[in-house]
VEXKOLDO-855421 format. One line per field, with one value per residue (C-alpha): y, x negated, z. Coordinates in pm, 1 decimal, padded with zeros to 6 digits. Layout:
BEGIN
y <- (Y, ...)
x <- (X, ...)
z <- (Z, ...)
***
This chain:
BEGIN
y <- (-01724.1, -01660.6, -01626.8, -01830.9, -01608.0, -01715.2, -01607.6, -01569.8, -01589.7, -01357.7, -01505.1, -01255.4, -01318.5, -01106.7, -01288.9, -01501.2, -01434.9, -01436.7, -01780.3, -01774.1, -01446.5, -01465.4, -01576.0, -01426.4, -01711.6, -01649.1, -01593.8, -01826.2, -01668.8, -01580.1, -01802.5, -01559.5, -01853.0, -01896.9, -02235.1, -02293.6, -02371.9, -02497.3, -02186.1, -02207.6, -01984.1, -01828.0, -02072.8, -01972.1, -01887.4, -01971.1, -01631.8, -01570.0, -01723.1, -01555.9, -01514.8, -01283.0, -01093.2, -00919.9, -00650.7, -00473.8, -00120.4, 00151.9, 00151.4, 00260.9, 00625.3, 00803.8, 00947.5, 01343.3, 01433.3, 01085.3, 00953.6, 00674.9, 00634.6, 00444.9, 00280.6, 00210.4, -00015.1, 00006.0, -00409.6, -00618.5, -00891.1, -01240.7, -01533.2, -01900.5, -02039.1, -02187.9, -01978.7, -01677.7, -01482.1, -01601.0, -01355.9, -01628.8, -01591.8, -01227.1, -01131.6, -01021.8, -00715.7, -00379.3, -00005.1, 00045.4, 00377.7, 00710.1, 00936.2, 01203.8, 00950.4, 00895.0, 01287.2, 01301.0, 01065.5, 01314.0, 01594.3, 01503.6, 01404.6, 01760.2, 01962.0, 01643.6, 01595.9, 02027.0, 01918.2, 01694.2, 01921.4, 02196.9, 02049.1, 01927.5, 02278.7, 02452.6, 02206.9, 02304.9, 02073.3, 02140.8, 02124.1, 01727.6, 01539.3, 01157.2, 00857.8, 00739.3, 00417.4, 00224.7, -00044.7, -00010.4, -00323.4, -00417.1, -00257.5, 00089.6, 00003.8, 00054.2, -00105.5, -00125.5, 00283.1, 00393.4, 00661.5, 00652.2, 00947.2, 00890.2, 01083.7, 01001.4, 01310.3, 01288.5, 00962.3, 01180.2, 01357.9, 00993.5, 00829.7, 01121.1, 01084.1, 00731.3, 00795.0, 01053.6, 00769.8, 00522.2, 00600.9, 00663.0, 00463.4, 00473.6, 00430.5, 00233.8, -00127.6, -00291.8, -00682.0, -00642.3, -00451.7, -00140.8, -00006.3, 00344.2, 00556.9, 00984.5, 01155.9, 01461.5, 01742.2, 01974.1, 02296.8, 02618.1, 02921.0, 03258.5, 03337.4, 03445.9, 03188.9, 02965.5, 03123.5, 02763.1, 02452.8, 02315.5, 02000.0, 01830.0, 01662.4, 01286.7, 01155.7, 01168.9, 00861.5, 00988.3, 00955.6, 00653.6, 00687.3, 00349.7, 00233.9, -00030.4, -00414.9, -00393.8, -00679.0, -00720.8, -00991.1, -01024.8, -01209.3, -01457.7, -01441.3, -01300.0, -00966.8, -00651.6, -00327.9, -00048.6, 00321.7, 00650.2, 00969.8, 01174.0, 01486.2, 01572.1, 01692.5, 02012.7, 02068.6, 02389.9, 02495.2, 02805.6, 02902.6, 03153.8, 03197.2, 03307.8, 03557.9, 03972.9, 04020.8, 04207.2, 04546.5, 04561.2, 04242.9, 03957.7, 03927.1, 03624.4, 03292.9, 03133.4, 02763.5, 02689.9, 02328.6, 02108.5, 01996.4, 01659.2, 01475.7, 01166.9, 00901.2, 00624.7, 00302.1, 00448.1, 00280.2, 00205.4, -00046.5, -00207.7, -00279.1, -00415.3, -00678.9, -00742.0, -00796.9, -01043.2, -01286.4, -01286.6, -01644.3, -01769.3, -01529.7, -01642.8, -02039.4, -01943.6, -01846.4, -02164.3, -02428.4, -02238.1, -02248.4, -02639.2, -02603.1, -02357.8, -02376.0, -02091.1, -01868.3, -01495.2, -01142.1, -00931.1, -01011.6, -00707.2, -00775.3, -00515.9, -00531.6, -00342.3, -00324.2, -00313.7, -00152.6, -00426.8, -00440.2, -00737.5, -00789.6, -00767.3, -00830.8, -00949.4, -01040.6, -01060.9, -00802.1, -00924.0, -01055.4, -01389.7, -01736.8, -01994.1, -01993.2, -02168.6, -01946.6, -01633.1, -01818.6, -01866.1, -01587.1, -01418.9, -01638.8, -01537.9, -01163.9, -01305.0, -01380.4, -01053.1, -00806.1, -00443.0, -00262.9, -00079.8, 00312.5, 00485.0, 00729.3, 00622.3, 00846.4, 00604.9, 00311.0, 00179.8, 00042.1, -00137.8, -00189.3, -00438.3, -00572.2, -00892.8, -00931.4, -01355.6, -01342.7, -01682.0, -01668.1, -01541.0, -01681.1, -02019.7, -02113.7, -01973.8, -02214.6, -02319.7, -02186.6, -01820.5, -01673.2, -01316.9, -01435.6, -01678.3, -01376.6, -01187.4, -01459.6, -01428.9, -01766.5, -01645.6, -01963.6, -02100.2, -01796.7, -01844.0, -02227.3, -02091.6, -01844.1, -02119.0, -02332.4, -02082.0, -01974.2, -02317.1, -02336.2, -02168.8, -01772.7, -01444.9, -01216.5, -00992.1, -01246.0, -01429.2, -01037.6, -00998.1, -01407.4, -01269.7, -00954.7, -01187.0, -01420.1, -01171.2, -01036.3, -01377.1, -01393.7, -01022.6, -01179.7, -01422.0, -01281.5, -00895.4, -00778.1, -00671.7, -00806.6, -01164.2, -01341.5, -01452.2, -01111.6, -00983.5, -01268.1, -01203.4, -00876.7, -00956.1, -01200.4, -00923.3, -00701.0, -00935.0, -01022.5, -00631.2, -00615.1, -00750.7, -00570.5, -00186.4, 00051.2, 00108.8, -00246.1, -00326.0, -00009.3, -00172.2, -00493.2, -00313.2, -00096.1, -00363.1, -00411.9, -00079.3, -00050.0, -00333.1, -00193.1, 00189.3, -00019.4, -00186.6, 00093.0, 00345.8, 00570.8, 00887.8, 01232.8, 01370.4, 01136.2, 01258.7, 01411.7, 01190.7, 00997.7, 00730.8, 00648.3, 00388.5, 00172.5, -00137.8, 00092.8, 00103.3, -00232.4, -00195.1, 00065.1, -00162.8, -00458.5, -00247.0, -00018.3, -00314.7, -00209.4, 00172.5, 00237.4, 00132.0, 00263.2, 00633.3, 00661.9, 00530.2, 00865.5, 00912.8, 00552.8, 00641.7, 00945.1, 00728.8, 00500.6, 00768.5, 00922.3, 00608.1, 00544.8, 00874.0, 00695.1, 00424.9, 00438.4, 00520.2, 00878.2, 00949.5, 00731.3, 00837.9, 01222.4, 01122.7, 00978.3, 01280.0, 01488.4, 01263.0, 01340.6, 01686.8, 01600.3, 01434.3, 01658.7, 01548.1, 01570.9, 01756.6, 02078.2, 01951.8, 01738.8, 02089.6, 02278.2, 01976.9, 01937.7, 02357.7, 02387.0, 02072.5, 02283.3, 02581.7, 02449.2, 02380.2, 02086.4, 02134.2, 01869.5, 02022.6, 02001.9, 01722.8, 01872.1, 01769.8, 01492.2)
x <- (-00981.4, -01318.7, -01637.6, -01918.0, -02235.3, -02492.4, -02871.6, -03052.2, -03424.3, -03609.3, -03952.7, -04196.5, -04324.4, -04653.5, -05002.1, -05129.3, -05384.8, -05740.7, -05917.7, -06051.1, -05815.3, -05613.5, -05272.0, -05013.3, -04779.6, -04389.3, -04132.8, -03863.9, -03522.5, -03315.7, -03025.2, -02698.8, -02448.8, -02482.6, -02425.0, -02074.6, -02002.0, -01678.6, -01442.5, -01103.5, -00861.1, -00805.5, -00520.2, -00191.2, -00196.8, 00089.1, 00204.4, 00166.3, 00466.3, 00743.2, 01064.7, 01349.1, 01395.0, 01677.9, 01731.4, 02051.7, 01968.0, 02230.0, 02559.6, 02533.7, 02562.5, 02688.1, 02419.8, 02415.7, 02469.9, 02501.1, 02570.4, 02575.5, 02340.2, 02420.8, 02132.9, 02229.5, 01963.5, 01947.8, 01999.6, 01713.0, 01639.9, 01661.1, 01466.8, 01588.4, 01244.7, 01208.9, 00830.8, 00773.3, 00749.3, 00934.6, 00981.8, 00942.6, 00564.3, 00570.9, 00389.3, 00639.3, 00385.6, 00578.6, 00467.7, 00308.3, 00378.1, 00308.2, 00041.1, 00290.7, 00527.0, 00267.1, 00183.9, 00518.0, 00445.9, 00187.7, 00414.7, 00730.4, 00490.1, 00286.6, 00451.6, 00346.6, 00011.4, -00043.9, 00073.1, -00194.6, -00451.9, -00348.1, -00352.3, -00688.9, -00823.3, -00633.0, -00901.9, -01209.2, -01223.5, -01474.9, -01327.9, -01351.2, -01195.6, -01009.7, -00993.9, -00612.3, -00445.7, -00127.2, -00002.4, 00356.6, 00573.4, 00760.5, 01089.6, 00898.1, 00877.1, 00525.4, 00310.5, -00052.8, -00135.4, -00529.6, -00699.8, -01043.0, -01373.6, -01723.4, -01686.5, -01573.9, -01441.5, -01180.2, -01066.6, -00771.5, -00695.8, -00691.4, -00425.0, -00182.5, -00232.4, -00197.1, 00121.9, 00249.5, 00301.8, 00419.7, 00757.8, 00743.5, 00963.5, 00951.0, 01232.9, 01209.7, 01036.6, 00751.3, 00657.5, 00323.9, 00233.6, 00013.1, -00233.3, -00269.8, -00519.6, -00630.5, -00911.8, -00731.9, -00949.4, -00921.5, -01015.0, -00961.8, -00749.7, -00861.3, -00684.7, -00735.9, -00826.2, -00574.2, -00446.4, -00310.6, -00355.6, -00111.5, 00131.7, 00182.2, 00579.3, 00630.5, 00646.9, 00963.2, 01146.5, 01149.4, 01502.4, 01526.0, 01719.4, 01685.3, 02084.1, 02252.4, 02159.9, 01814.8, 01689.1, 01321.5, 01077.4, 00789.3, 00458.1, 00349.5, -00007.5, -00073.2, -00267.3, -00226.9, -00296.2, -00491.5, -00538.5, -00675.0, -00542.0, -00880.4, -00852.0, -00870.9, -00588.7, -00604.3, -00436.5, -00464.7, -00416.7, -00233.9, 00060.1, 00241.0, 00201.2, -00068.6, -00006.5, 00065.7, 00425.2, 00522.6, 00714.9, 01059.9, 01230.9, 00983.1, 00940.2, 01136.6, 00914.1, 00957.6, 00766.1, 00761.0, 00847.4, 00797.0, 01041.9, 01169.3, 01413.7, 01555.8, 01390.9, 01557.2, 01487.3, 01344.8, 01420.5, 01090.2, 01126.8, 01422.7, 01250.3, 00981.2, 01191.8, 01411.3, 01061.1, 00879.9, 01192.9, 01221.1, 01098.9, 01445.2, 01667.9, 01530.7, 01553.6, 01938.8, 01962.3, 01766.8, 02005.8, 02285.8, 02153.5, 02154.7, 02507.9, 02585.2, 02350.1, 02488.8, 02514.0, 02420.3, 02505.0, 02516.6, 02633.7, 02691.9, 02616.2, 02656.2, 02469.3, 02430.9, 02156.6, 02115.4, 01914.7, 01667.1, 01620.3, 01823.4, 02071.3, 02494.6, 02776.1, 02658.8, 02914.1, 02913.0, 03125.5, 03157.1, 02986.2, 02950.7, 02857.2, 03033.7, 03086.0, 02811.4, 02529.3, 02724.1, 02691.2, 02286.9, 02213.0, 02388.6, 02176.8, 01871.7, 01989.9, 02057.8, 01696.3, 01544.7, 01413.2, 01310.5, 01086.7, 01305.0, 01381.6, 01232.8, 01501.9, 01795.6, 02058.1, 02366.2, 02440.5, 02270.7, 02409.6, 02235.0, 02449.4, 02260.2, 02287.0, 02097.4, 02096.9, 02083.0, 01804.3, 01693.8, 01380.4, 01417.8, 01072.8, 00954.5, 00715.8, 00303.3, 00077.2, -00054.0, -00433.6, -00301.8, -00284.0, -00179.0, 00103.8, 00170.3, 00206.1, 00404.4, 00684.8, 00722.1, 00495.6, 00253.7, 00133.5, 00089.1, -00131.0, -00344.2, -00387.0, -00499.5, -00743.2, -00850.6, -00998.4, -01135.3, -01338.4, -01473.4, -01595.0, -01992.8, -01860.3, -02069.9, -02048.0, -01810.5, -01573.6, -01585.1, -01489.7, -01181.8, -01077.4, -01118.6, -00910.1, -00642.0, -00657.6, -00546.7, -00286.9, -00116.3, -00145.3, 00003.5, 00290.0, 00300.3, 00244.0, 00344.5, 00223.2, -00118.3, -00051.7, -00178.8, -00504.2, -00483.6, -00431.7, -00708.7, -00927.5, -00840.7, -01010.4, -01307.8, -01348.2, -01333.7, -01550.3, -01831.6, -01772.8, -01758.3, -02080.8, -02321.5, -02188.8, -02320.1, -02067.8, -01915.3, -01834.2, -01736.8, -01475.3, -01400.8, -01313.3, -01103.3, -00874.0, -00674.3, -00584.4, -00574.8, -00191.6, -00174.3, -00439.6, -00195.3, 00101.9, -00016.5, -00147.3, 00042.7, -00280.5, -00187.2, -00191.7, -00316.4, -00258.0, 00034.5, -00031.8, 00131.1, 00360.8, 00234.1, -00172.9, -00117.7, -00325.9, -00162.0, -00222.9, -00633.9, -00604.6, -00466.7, -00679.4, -00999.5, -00883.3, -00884.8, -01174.2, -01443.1, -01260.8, -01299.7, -01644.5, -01447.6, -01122.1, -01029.4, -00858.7, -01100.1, -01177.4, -00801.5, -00857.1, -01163.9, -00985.0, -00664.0, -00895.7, -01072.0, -00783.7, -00677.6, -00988.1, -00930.5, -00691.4, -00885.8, -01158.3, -01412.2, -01338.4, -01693.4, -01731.6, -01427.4, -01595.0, -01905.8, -01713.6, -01501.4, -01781.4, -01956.7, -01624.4, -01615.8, -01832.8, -01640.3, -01523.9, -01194.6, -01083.5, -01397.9, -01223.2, -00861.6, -01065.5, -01325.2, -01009.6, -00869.0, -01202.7, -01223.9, -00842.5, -00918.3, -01220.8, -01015.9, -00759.8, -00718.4, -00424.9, -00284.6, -00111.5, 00232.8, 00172.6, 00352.6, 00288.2, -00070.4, -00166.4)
z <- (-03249.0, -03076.8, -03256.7, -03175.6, -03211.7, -03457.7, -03416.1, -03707.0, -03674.2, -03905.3, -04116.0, -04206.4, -04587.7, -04553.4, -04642.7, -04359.4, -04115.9, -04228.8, -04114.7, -03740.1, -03657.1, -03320.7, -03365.6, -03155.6, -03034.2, -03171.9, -02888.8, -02890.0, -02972.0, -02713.1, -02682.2, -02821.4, -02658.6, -02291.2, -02150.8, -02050.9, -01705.3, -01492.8, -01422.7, -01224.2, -01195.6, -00877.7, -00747.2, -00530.7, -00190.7, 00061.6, 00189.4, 00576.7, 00756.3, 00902.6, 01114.0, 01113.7, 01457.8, 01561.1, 01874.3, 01968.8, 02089.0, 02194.2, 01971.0, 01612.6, 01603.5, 01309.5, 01084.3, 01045.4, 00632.0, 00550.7, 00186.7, 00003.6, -00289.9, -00615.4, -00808.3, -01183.4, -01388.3, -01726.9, -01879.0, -01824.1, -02053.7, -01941.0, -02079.5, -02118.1, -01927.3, -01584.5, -01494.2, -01363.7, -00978.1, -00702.6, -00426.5, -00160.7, -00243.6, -00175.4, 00170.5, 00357.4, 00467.1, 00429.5, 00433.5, 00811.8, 00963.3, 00815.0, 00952.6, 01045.7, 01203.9, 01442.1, 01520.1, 01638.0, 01862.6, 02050.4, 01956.3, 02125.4, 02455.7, 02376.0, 02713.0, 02964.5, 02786.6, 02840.6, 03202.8, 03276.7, 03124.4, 03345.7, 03688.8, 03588.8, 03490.1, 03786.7, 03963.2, 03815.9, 03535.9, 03213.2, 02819.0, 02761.9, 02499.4, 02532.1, 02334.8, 02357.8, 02193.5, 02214.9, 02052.0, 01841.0, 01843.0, 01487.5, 01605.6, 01775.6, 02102.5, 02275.4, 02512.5, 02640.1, 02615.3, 02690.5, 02743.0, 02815.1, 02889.8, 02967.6, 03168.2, 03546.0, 03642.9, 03319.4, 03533.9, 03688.3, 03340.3, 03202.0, 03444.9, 03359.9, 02980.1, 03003.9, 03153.5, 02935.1, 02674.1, 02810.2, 02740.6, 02387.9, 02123.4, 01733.7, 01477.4, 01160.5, 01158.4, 01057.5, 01010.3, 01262.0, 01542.0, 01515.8, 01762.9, 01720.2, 01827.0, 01827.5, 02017.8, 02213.8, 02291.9, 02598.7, 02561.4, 02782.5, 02700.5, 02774.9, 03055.4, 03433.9, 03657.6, 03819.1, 04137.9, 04281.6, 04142.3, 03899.4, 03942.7, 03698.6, 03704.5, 03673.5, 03309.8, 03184.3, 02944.7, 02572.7, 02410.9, 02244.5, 01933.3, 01819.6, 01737.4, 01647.4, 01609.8, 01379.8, 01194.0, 01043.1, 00905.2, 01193.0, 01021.5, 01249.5, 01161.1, 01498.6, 01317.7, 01460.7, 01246.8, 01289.7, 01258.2, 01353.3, 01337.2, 01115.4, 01311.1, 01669.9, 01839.9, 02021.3, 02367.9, 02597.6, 02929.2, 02847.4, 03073.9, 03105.7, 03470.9, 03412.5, 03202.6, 03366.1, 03345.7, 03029.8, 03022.4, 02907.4, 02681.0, 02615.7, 02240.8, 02112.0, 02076.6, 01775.0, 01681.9, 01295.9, 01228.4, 00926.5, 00678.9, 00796.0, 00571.7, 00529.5, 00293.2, 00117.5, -00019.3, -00379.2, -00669.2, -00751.2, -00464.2, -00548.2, -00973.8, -00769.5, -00605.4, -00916.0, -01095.2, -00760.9, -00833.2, -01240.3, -01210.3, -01053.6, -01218.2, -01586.0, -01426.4, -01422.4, -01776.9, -01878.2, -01697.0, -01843.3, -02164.6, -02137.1, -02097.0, -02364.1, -02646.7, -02780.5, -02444.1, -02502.0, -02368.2, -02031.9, -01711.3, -01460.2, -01062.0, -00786.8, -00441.9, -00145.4, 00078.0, 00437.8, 00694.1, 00698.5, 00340.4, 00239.1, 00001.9, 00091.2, -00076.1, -00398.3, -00676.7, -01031.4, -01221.1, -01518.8, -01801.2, -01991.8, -01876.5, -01680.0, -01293.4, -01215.8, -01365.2, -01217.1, -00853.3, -00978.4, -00993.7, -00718.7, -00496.9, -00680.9, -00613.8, -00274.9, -00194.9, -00279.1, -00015.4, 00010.0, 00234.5, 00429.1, 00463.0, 00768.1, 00822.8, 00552.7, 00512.8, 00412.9, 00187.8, -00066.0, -00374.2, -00645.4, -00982.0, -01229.4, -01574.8, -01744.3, -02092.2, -02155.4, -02472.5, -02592.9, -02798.3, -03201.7, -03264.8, -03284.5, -02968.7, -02995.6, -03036.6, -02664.1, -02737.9, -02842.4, -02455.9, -02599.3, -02764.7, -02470.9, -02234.0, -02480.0, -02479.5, -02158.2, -02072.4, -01782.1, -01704.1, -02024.4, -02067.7, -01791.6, -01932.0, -02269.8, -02115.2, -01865.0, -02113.5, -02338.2, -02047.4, -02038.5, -02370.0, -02427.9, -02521.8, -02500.3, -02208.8, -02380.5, -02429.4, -02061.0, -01976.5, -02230.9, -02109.4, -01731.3, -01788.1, -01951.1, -01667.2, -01447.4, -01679.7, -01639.5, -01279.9, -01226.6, -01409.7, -01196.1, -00853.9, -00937.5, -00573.0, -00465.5, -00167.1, -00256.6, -00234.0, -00562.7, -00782.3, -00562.3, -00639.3, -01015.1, -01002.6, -00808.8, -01069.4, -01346.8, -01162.5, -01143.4, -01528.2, -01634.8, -01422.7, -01688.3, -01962.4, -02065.0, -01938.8, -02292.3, -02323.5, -01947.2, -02000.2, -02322.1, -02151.8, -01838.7, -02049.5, -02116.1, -01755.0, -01662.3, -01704.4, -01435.9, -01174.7, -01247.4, -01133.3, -00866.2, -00641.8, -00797.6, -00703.6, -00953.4, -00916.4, -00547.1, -00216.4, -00093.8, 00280.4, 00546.9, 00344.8, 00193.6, 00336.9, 00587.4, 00720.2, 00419.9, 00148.9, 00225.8, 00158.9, -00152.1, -00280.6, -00161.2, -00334.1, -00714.2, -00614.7, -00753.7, -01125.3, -01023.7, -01256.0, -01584.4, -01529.4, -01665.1, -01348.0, -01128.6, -00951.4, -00846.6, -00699.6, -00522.3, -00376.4, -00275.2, -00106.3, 00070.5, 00217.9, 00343.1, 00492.2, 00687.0, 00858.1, 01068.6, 01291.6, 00930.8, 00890.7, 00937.0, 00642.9, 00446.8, 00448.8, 00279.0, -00014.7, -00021.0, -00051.2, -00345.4, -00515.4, -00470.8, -00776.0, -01005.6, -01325.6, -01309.7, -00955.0, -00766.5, -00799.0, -00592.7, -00344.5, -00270.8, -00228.5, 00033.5, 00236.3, 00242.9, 00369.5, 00647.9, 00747.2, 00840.9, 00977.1, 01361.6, 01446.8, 01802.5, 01957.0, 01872.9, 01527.9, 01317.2, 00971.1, 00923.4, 00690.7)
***
């Protein structure tokens, strides 16, 4: 129960003041209740719409070292209520591309782009640099490519560049376009002069190794991403024509790639979804229940799951209950979705097991939100916390009742992809805001858990793999709970590596250097900025982060 606070006003008993001696007037206590005013819960917000696209490209070739991959689940407990997350108000927003994904892009176009540079050096041209963009459909195809100087003599460089990639395609899909961009700088090797000028050939058309017919959810919110590769990309003139002709066997010529391998759906992905529809799987049991009062045990479902992240073949193994809840909750199976794979390597199957639970303990009372949320009742939490939070409470406590607020709504929408989780924490932010630190941290621990799960920003950012332009705004929808979390320097650093990413990297460098400072991470992010500074990225390279 919460605790009104009491103030207690404290009476001197001393002698009084000697007759015409200046009386000091008493300050009135300062109110310890504030006055209560109207709070609302953030409410739900409609997810952007959708459709589902399809394109048939070339037929399906066979995938080198493919195999299939078995996911086993350990039993998941089901409970007889009709609440909880429905997938359907997911965001259907993805992954984006990876950083290194799109370095291959300028990689695999490196020789035309050298090409261009070349016939404009063999003509007197001065070290430049350009500003090149292009826009990425969802299913990789590209349109729209730039390249842009201020300088008018780069005009000729420009046109070449421009067509250099104009030709590219991309594997994988994504639900929105994405408009890419990298600064290329032109520099001039140190060799003899050019004894004709150079011709650069006619662009060529990249392979495209898109296969098969691909399917993918396209948001029709009409928003096109963004990002920036952080570090210029480095292209020479050197040729070997231009080189003095070598005595006896040429030494062999040998370019170091990076690893490349394939990467699945992870399981972490495939929880996720199993978690985003709880709501309708539970609303199974429940209905069932009605029909068997004493219905109780597991019930074993296999899926498989396709190349655009859906669901196939789903059947029920075995396990108890009547046909109809088996049929339930194959359809609630049915409706989930994954992001899915950029480069999968085979099959994926998903092997799952409910337990059917009903409740051993008599209901909570409806004004105890912590035992609410604890059976399983999210949104008879975020009642209970609702009108708490609408009764006259200290600070401290509209912190703890805005901390379980969002508790119940990251049970209910487990994604922080929606309006309304971020809207939760915003909330908290501002509430943690007037409290000392202490107390503020105090008040965010309990959440902490939630924020860990949600952005999954642990350990270091991992180079190229997983900072794409969606995850920055991820990491900038927690980072107002950064100051009181333990963590909240990882998240800073997450967040600042995404920011790398986009057109901000000047702004991304100053908050890498502020961490450089931080006890527990300024040692790892020193050693990351001193390694960037010495390192040179050439166009060729697609190992960089």
């Amino acid at each position: 129960m919460w605790r009104r606070l009491v103030g207690l006003v404290l009476v001197s008993c001393g002698s009084a003041p000697p007759p015409g001696a200046a009386v000091s007037p008493v300050p009135a206590p300062r109110p310890a209740i504030p006055i209560a005013i109207p709070y609302r819960p953030p409410g739900p917000v409609a997810p952007p719409p959708f459709h589902t696209e399809c394109h048939a490209f070339r037929p399906t070739a066979p995938v080198a070292y493919a195999r299939h991959k078995v996911y086993d689940f350990a039993p998941m407990i089901l409970s007889p209520v009709r609440r909880g997350p429905r997938i359907a108000d997911r965001p259907r927003l993805g992954i984006g591309r990876r950083t290194r994904e799109l370095r291959g892009m300028f990689s695999t176009n490196a020789g035309e782009i050298a090409d261009c540079w070349k016939a404009a050096t063999s003509r007197g041209a001065k070290e430049t640099s350009l500003e090149v963009s292009i826009t990425i459909d969802p299913f990789g195809g590209t349109r729209d490519p730039s390249a842009r100087s201020e300088r008018a003599a780069d005009d000729a460089l420009a046109a070449c560049v421009q067509g250099a990639l104009s030709t590219v395609t991309f594997t994988g899909t994504t639900t929105r376009p994405l408009r890419v961009g990298a600064t290329l700088q032109f520099v001039l090797s140190q060799q003899p002069a050019w004894s004709r000028p150079f011709t650069a050939g006619a662009p060529r058309p990249d392979p495209d190794l898109r296969d098969g017919t691909v399917c993918t959810p396209v948001l029709d919110d009409g928003v096109i991403g963004e990002m920036h590769l952080p570090a210029p990309l480095v292209v020479t003139d050197w040729d070997s024509s231009r080189e003095p002709p070598r005595r006896g066997t040429a030494a062999p010529y040998i370019m170091m790639g990076c690893a490349l391998s394939f990467v699945d759906t992870d399981k972490h992905a495939v929880r996720e979804a199993i978690r985003s529809n709880y709501g309708a799987l539970q609303a199974c049991y429940a209905d069932a229940l009605q029909r068997d009062p004493t219905l109780t045990g597991n019930v074993e479902l296999t899926t498989d799951f396709g190349g655009n992240g859906t669901p196939l073949n789903t059947k029920v193994t075995r396990g108890v209950g009547d046909p109809a809840l088996h049929a339930c909750l194959v359809t609630a199976v049915q409706e989930m979705w994954v992001v899915p794979a950029p480069r999968p390597s085979g099959g994926l199957e998903v092997n799952l097991t409910f337990t059917l639970q009903p409740p051993t303990a008599p209901a909570p009372s409806a004004d105890d939100p912590v035992a609410l949320l604890a059976a399983g009742d999210a949104d008879g939490a975020l009642a209970a916390w609702t009108a708490k939070l609408n009764t006259p409470i200290s600070a401290e406590l509209a912190c703890r009742g805005r901390a379980g607020v969002l508790l119940a709504i990251a049970e209910l929408s487990p994604w922080l992809d929606d309006a309304r989780v971020r809207a939760a924490i915003q909330d908290l932010a501002t509430a943690a805001g007037a409290l000392s630190l202490p107390a503020a941290r105090a008040c965010v621990a309990t959440v902490a858990p939630v924020i860990a799960d949600l952005t999954r920003a642990r350990g270091q950012p991992a180079y190229g793999e997983r900072l794409t332009h969606l995850w920055l705004e991820r990491y900038a929808a927690a980072l107002p709970l950064a100051p009181y979390l333990d963590d909240g320097a990882a998240l800073r650093w997450f967040y600042a590596e995404a920011l790398r990413n986009t057109t901000r990297a000047a702004e991304a460098t100053e908050l890498l250097k502020k961490l450089a400072w931080d006890p527990t991470i300024g040692l790892a992010v020193t050693e990351q900025i001193q390694k960037r500074s010495e390192r040179v990225e050439t166009i060729s390279d697609t190992c960089g982060d």
